[in-house]
C-alpha positions, 0 to 999 in steps of 0.5 A: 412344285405346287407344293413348294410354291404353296408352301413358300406362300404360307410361310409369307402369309404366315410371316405377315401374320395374316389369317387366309382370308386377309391374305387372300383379299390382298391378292383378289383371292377366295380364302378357298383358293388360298388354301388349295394353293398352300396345301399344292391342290391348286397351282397359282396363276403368273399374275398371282404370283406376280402380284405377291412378288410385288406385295411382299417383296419376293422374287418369283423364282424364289417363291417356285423354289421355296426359298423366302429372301426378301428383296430389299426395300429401296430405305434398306438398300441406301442405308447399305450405300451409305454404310459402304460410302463410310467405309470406302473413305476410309479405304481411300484415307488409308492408301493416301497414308500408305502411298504417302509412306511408300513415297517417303521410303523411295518406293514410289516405283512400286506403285507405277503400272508401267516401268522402265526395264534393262534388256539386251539385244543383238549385245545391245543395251535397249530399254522397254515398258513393262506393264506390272499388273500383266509382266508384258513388255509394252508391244507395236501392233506387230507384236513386236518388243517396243525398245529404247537407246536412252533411258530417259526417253523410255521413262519419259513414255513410261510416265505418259502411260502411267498419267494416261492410266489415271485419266482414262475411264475403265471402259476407254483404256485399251485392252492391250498396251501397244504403240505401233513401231510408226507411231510418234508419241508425244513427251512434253513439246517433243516428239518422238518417233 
């Protein structure tokens, strides 16, 4: 392990184009030490190894294993952010465009998490929310199918769900989607039970 460590050593020291000595007075180390260090006859203490982690933007783990990939600087990480920036925006310019089309062609049904489907029950005609991302129909905290008799009502919570998605914060949504069957859920200045 001295070895591997020893070696990575060399290749930064090497890769700085510093002789040992140099090397050694960043570290507050004897050009001796240096050697015996590079060549595995002498284990580096943590603060060492700490100490050219920091100098040169290595990691420490890397360093025992041998492996060299620099940590970025804080100049190369924002010039990262800003050339993924350019390309988020015209990620986000192509969906407008594209939600834009699907709008035009009447699909706009594609595009809503939450849809309003058909069922049959006891040879009745009921309507429930299904979740397109998980193929769940929308359930009451006793696992229970959520139904409607009138359609308009079901899209009516449907959408709700819907503008309720875009709202909400990833970390607030709730992990499942259920209404409890006592529930009242509020769709415009009506209420419904």
């Amino acid at each position: 392990m001295e070895k591997t460590i020893g070696k990575a050593i060399e290749k930064i020291r090497e890769s700085k184009e510093l002789d040992e000595a140099g090397f050694g007075r960043l570290i507050f180390l004897e050009k001796e030490d240096v050697v015996k260090i590079e060549n595995g006859e002498a284990k580096p203490s943590i603060e060492t190894l700490q100490m050219i982690s920091n100098i040169f933007s290595v990691s420490i783990n890397d360093l025992r294993e041998g492996e060299i990939k620099a940590i970025p600087s804080r100049e190369d990480l924002m010039k990262t952010v800003l050339e993924v920036k350019d390309e988020v925006a015209i990620i986000k310019e192509n969906n407008q465009y594209l939600l834009g089309i699907l709008r035009k062609a009447g699909l706009e049904s594609l595009l809503k998490r939450h849809i309003v489907q058909e069922k049959q029950v006891h040879d009745k005609e009921v309507y429930v929310i299904v979740d397109t991302q998980t193929g769940e129909v929308v359930q009451n905290i006793d696992f229970e199918d959520v139904t409607w008799d009138n359609r308009a009502v079901a899209q009516s919570c449907a959408d709700n769900l819907n503008r309720a998605k875009e709202v909400l914060p990833e970390a607030s949504k709730p992990s499942r989607n259920s209404v409890h069957k006592d529930s009242v859920v509020s769709i415009g200045n009506r209420r419904v039970k």
